[in-house]
C-alpha positions as CSV (number, residue, x, y, z in Angstrom):
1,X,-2.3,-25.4,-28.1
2,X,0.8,-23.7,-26.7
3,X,1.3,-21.1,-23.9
4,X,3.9,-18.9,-24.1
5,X,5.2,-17.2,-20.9
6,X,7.0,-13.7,-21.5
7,X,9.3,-12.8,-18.3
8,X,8.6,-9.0,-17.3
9,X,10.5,-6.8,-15.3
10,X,9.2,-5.2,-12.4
11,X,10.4,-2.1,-11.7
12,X,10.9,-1.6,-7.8
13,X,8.7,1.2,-6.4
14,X,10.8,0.9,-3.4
15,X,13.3,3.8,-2.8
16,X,16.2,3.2,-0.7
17,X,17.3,6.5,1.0
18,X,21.1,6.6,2.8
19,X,20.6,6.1,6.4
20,X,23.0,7.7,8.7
21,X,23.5,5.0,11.2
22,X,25.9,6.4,13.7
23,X,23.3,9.9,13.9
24,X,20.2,8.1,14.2
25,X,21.3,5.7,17.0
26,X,23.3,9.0,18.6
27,X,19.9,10.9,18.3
28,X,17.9,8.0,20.1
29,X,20.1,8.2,23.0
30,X,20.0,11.6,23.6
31,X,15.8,11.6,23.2
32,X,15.2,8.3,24.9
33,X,14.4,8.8,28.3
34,X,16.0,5.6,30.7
35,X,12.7,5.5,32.9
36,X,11.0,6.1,29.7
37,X,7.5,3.6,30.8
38,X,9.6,1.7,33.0
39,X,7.6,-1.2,33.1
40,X,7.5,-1.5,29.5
41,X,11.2,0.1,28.2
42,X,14.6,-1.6,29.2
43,X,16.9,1.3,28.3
44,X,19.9,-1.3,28.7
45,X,18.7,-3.8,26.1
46,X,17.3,-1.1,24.0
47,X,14.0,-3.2,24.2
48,X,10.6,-2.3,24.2
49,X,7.5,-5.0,25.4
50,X,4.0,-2.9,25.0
51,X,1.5,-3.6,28.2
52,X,-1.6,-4.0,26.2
53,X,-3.3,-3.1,29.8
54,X,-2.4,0.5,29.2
55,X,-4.3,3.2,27.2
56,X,-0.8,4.4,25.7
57,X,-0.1,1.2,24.0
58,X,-1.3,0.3,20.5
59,X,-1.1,-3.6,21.0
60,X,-4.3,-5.5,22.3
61,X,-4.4,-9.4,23.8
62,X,-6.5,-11.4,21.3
63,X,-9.8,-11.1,21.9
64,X,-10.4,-15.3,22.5
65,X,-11.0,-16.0,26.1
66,X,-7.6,-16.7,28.1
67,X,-5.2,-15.9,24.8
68,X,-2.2,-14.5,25.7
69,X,-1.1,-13.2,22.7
70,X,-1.0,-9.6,21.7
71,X,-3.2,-8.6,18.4
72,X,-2.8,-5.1,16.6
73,X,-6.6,-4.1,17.0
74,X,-8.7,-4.4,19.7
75,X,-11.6,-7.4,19.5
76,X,-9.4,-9.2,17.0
77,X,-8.2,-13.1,17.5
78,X,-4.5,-14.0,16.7
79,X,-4.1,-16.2,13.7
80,X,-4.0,-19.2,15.7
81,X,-7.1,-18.3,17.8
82,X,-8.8,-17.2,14.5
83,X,-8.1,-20.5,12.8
84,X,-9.2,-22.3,15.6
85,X,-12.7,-20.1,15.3
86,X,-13.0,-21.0,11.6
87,X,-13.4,-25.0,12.8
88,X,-15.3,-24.4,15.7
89,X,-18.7,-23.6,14.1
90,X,-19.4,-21.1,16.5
91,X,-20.1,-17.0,16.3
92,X,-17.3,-14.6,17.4
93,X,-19.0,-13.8,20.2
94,X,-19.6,-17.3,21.3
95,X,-15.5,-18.4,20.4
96,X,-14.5,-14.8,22.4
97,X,-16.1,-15.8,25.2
98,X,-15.2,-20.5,25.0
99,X,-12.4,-20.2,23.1
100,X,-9.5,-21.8,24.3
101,X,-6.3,-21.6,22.4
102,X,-4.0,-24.6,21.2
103,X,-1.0,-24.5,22.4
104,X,1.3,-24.4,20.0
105,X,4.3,-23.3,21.8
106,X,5.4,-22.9,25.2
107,X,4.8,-20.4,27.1
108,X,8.2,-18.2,28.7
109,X,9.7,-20.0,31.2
110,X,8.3,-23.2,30.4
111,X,10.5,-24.8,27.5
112,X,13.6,-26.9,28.5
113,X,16.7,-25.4,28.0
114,X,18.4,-24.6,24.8
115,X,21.2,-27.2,24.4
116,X,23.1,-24.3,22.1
117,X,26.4,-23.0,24.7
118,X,28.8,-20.4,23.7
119,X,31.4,-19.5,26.1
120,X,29.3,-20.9,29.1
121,X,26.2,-19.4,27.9
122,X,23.1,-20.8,27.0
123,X,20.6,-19.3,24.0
124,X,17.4,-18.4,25.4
């Protein structure tokens, strides 16, 4: 008996569209507010970190009791959390409520220092 494996093409659905670089980050600065949610936006690093403690935000903390980690719907676990529930034998109520999750990396602040320097500077 033989199998024979025929290679197919598959045609990309995927459209790429020109982007306009230079306009689109010119736009954003005109319509991007600097106190913009000032706890939330930093204008000078162009970065935004959600507060899942506000209505406005569409990021939730995993639902498993003293999780950090933010989660994109509300009463949901983050994968580790929900791993952890799929050993623990218990209900989701039960694990939301015990649960307790593994730390699998340190928290901000609380890993050593990078040992990567450039020009004096550390990584993060």
């Amino acid at each position: 008996m033989t199998v024979e494996l025929t290679a197919t093409r598959v045609e990309s659905r995927v459209v790429t569209l020109p982007v306009d670089h230079a306009g689109w980050m010119a736009w954003l600065i005109e319509n991007t507010e600097p106190d913009w949610r000032p706890d939330e936006w930093d204008a000078a690093n162009w970065l935004f970190t959600g507060d899942p403690d506000k209505d406005e935000t569409a990021i939730w903390r995993c639902n498993s009791a003293g999780c950090h980690v933010a989660v994109r719907a509300t009463r949901h676990l983050c994968r580790s959390c929900y791993e952890q529930f799929l050993e623990s034998g218990l209900s989701r109520e039960e694990f939301a409520e015990v649960g307790r999750r593994a730390m699998i990396r340190s928290l901000p602040g609380e890993r050593p220092s990078c040992s990567v320097e450039r020009a004096g500077v550390r990584c993060a």
